[in-house]
C-alpha positions as CSV (number, residue, x, y, z in Angstrom):
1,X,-84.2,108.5,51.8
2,X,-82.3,109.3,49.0
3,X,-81.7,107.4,45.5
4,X,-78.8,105.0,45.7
5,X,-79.0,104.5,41.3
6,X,-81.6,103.8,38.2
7,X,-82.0,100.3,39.1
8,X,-83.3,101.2,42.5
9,X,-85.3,104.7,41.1
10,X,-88.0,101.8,38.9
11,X,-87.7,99.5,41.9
12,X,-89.6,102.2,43.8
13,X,-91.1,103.3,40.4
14,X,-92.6,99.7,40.3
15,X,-93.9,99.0,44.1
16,X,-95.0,102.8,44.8
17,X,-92.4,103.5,46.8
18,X,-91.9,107.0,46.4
19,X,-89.1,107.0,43.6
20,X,-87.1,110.5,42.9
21,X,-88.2,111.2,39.6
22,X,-90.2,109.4,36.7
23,X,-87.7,106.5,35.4
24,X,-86.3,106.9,31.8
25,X,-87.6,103.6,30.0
26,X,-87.1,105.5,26.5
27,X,-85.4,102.9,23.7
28,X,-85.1,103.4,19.9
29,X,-85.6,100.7,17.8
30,X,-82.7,99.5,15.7
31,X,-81.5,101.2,12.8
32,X,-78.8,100.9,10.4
33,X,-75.2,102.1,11.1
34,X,-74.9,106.0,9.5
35,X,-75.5,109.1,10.9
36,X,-78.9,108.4,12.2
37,X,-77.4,105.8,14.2
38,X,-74.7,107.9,15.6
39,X,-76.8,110.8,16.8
40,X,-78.9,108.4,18.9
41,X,-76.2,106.9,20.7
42,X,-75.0,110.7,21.2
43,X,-78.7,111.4,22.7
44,X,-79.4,108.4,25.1
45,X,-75.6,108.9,26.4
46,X,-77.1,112.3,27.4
47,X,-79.9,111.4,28.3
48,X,-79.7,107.6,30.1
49,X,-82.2,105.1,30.7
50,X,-82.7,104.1,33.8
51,X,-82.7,100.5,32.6
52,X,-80.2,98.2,31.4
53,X,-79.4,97.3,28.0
54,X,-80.0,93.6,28.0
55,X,-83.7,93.5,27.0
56,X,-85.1,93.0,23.4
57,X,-86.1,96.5,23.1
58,X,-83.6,98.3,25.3
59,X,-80.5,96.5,22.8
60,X,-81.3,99.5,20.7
61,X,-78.7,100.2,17.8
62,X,-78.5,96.5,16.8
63,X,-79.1,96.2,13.1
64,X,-80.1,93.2,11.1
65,X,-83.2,90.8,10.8
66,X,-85.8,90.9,11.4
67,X,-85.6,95.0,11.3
68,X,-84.0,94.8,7.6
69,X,-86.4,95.0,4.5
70,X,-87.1,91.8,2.4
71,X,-87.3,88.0,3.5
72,X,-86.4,85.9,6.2
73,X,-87.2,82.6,7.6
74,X,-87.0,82.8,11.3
75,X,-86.1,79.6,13.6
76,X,-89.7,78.4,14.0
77,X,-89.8,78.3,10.0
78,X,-91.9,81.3,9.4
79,X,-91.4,83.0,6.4
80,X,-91.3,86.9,7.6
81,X,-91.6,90.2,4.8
82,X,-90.5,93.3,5.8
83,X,-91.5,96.2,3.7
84,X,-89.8,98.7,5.8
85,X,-86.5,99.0,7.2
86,X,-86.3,99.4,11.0
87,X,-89.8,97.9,11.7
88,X,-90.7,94.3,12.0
89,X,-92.6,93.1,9.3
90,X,-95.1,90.0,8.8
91,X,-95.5,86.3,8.4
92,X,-96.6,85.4,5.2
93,X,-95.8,81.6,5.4
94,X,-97.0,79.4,8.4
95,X,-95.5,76.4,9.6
96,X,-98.2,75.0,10.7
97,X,-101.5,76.6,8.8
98,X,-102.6,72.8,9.1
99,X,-102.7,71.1,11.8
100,X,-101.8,67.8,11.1
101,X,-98.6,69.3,10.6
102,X,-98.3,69.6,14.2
103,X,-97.7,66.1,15.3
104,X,-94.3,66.1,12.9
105,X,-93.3,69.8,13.5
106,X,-90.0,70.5,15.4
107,X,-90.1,73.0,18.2
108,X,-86.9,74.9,18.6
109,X,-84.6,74.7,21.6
110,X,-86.1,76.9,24.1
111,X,-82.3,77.3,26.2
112,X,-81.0,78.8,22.0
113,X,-79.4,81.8,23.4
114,X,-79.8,82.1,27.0
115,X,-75.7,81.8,26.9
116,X,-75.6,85.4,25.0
117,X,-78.2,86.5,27.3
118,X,-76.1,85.9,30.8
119,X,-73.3,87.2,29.4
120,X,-74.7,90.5,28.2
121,X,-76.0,90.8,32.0
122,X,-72.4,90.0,33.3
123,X,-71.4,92.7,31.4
124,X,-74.4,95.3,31.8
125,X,-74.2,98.2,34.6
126,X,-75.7,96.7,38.2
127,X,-76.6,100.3,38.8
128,X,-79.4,99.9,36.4
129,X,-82.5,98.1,36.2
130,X,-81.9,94.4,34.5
131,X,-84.9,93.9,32.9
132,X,-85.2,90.4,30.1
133,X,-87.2,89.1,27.8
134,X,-89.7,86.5,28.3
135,X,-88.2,83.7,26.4
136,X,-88.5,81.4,23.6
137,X,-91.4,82.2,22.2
138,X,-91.3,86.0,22.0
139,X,-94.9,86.3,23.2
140,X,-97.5,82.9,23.5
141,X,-100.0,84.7,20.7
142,X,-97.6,86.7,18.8
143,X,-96.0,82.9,18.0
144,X,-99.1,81.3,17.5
145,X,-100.3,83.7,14.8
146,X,-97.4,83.6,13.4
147,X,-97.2,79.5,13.2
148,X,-100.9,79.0,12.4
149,X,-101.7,82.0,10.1
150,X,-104.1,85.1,11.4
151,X,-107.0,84.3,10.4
152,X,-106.7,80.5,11.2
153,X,-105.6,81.4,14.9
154,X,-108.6,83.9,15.4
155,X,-111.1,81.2,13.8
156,X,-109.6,78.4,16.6
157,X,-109.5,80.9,18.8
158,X,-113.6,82.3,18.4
159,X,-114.1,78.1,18.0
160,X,-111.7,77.0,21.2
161,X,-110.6,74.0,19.1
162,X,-108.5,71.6,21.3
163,X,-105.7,71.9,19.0
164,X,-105.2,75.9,20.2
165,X,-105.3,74.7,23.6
166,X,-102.4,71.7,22.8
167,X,-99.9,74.6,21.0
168,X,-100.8,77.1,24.1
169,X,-99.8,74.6,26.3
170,X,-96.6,73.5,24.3
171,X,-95.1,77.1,23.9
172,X,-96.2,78.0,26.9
173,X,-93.5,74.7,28.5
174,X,-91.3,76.1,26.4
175,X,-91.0,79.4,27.6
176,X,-90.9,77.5,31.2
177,X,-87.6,76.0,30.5
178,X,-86.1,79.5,29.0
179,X,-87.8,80.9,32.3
180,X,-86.2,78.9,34.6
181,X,-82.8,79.2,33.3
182,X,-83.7,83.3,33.0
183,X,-84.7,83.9,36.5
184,X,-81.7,82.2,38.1
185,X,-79.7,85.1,36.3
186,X,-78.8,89.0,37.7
187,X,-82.2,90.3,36.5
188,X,-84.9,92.3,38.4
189,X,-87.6,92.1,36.2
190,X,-89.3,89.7,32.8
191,X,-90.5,91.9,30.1
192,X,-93.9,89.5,28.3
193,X,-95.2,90.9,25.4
194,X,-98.5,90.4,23.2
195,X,-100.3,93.0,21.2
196,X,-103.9,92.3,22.0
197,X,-105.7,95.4,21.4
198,X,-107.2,97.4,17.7
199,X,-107.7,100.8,18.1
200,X,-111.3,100.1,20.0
201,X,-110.8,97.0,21.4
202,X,-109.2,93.3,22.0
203,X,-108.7,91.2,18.8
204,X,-110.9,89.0,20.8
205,X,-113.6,88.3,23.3
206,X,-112.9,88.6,26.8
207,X,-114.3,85.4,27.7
208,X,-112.0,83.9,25.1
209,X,-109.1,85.3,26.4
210,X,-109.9,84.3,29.8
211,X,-109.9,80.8,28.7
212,X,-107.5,80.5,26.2
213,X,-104.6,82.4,27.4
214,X,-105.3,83.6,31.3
215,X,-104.2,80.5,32.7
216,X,-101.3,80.1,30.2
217,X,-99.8,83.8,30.7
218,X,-100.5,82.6,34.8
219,X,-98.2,79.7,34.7
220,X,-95.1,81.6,33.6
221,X,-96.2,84.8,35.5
222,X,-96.1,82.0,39.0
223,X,-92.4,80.9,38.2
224,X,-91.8,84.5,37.7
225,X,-93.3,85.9,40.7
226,X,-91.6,82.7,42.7
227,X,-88.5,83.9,41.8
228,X,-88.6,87.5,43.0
229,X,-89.0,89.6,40.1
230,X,-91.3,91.9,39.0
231,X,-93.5,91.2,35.4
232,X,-93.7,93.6,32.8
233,X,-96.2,93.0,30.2
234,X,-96.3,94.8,27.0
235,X,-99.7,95.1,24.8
236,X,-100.4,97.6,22.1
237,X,-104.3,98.9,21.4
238,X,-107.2,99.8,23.5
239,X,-107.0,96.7,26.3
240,X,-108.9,97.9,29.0
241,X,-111.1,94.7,29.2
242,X,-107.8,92.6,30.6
243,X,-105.9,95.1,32.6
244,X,-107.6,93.8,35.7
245,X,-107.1,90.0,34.9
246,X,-103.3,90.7,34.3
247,X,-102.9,92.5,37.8
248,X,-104.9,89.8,39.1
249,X,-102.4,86.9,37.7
250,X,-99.1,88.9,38.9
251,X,-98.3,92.3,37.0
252,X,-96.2,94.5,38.3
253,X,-96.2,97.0,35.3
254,X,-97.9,97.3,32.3
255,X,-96.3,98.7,28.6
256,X,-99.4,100.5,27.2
257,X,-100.7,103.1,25.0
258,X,-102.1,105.3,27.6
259,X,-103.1,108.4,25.0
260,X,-105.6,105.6,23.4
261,X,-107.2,104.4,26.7
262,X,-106.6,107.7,28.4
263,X,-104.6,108.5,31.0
264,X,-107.9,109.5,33.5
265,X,-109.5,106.4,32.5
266,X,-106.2,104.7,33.4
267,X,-105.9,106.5,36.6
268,X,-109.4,106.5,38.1
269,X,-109.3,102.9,37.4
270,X,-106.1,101.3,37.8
271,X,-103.9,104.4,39.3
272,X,-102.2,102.5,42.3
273,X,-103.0,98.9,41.3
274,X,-100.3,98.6,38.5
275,X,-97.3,100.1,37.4
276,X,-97.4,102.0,34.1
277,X,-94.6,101.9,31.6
278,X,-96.5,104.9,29.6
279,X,-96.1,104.9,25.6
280,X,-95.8,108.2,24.0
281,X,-98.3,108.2,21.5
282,X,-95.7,106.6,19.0
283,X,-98.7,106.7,16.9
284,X,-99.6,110.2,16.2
285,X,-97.4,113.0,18.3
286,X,-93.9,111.4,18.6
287,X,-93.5,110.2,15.0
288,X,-95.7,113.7,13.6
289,X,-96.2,116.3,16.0
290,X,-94.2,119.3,17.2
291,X,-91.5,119.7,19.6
292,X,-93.5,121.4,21.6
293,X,-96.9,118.9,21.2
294,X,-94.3,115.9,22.6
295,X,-93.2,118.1,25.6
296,X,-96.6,118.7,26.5
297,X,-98.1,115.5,25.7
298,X,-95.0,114.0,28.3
299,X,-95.9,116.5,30.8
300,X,-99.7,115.6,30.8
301,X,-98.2,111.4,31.2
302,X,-96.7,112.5,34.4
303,X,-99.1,115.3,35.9
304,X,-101.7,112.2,35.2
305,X,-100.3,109.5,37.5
306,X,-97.4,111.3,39.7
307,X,-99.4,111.4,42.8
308,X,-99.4,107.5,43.2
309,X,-96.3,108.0,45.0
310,X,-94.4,106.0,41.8
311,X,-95.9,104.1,39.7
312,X,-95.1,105.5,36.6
313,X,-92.2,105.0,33.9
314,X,-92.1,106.8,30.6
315,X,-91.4,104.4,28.6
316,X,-91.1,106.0,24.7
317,X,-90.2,104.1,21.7
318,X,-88.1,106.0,18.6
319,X,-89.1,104.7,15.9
320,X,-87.5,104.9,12.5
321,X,-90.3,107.6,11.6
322,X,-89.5,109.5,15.0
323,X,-87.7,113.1,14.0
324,X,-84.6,113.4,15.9
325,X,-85.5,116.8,17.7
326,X,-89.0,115.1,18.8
327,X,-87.1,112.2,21.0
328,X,-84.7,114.9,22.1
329,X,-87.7,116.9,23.5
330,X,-89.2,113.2,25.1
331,X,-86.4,113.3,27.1
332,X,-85.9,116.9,27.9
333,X,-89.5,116.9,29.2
334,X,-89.1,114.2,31.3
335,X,-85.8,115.7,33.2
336,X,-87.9,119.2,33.5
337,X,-90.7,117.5,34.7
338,X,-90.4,114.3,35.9
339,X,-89.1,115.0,39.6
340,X,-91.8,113.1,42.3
341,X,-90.3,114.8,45.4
């Protein structure tokens, strides 16, 4: 049966359904308007994602902050520096670093924006994969590090105070009521994110994630998964130790860093189980290798999983620090060697 268009290509992708070709996830993130700009809209109109440009990540060419250097203050009241330009910097003020500060603190309005959001899908191409954000929050423990303060949220964390639980439970509401409002729209899929992996391991204990965030991530994953659509869920560092409990609450594919946890460790354990939106090693060979390392590095991503009949999506990010002729030979490699059939 042939490919009707992109959106249908990661539908297979997704569900193992025997997809054409490897879909094109490959986004930039934003950079100011000049030349750099231009020649990157010139490469991804050569080279098209297969998904539309409605999610976070996808949108882009979009300049301004938080991807501009210097201060902010976001809606949530976090005080954000950015040292570098095109890459989100850090919190360095907390809303609520005590937490009798939480009984007076104002959440923000989790349906801010959702307007914008169902109009960018009225006016994105249907023959691509709609794929949106999570929602208010912009990830349960991204948030709450950012509200409490690091090294607070790890100690409540390693201590499983009650107030942790109480701020799960209320962003985790929040996100309900943008996730409600989000799944009624023309999407096919949510994209969650949360960075819970160092270069070894999780930030935390496994048992503490369980109980801490496990049933959180499974209430919004539910509404999702009632509604039709598949989950994406982004997470950055060695995360092996919750792969399994994120299939096992609803995943459909997972945004990971597959040169770090290996792509045979990835396929002998979870090839055919899960989806995987495959980084390329935005770490090491996309931002400083050759042309020729980042051709071979995307030919050994799909050569590791394409015999799982889908189930794979390159999904490379270029970054500010990404040459030009390194994400042009991303997506060469994966039109010379990302056919399935």
């Amino acid at each position: 049966m042939a490919i009707v268009n992109s959106r249908e290509r990661v539908m297979r992708a997704v569900e193992f359904a025997e997809p054409d070709r490897v879909p094109n996830g490959c986004y930039c993130l934003p950079v100011p308007p000049g030349p750099r700009a231009d020649a990157l809209r010139r490469l991804l109109d050569r080279h098209p994602p297969d998904f539309a440009e409605i999610h976070g990540m996808a949108r882009a060419l979009e300049w301004g902050p938080p991807w501009q250097r210097g201060y902010y203050v976001d809606e949530w009241g976090c005080l954000w520096r950015n040292l570098q330009d095109g890459v989100i910097g850090q919190p360095v003020a907390h809303p609520l670093a005590k937490w009798e500060d939480l009984e007076i603190y104002q959440f923000p309005d989790p349906l801010k924006g959702i307007d914008q959001i169902e109009d960018a899908i009225s006016k994105a191409t249907h023959e691509r994969y709609m794929l949106s954000g999570e929602g208010a929050c912009g990830g349960v423990w991204h948030r709450l590090h950012a509200l409490r303060g690091f090294e607070n949220a790890m100690i409540d964390i390693a201590q499983e105070r009650s107030e942790i639980f109480t701020l799960i439970k209320r962003l985790v509401d929040l996100n309900l009521k943008h996730l409600k409002r989000l799944v009624e729209l023309d999407i096919d899929g949510v994209m969650f994110g949360d960075d819970w992996g160092t270069q070894q391991g999780l930030m935390v204990k496994p048992q503490h994630w369980r109980r801490c965030f496990r049933p959180a991530y499974k209430r919004m994953f539910d509404l999702v998964r009632r509604s039709g659509k598949h989950i994406f869920f982004h997470s950055d560092g060695f995360v092996m130790d919750i792969l399994q409990d994120l299939i096992d609450i609803g995943v459909n594919a997972v945004n990971i860093q597959v040169s770090l946890i290996g792509i045979e460790n990835l396929r002998e354990r979870f090839g055919g189980k899960v989806c995987i939106a495959a980084d390329v090693d935005r770490q090491h060979t996309l931002p400083f290798g050759t042309a020729n390392e980042v051709t071979n590095l995307v030919r050994s991503i799909i050569q590791g999983f394409k015999s799982l009949n889908g189930g794979i999506i390159l999904y490379g990010e270029i970054g500010p620090d990404v040459p030009l002729k390194n994400a042009e030979s991303m997506l060469k490699a994966l039109e010379k060697y990302g056919n399935l059939v």
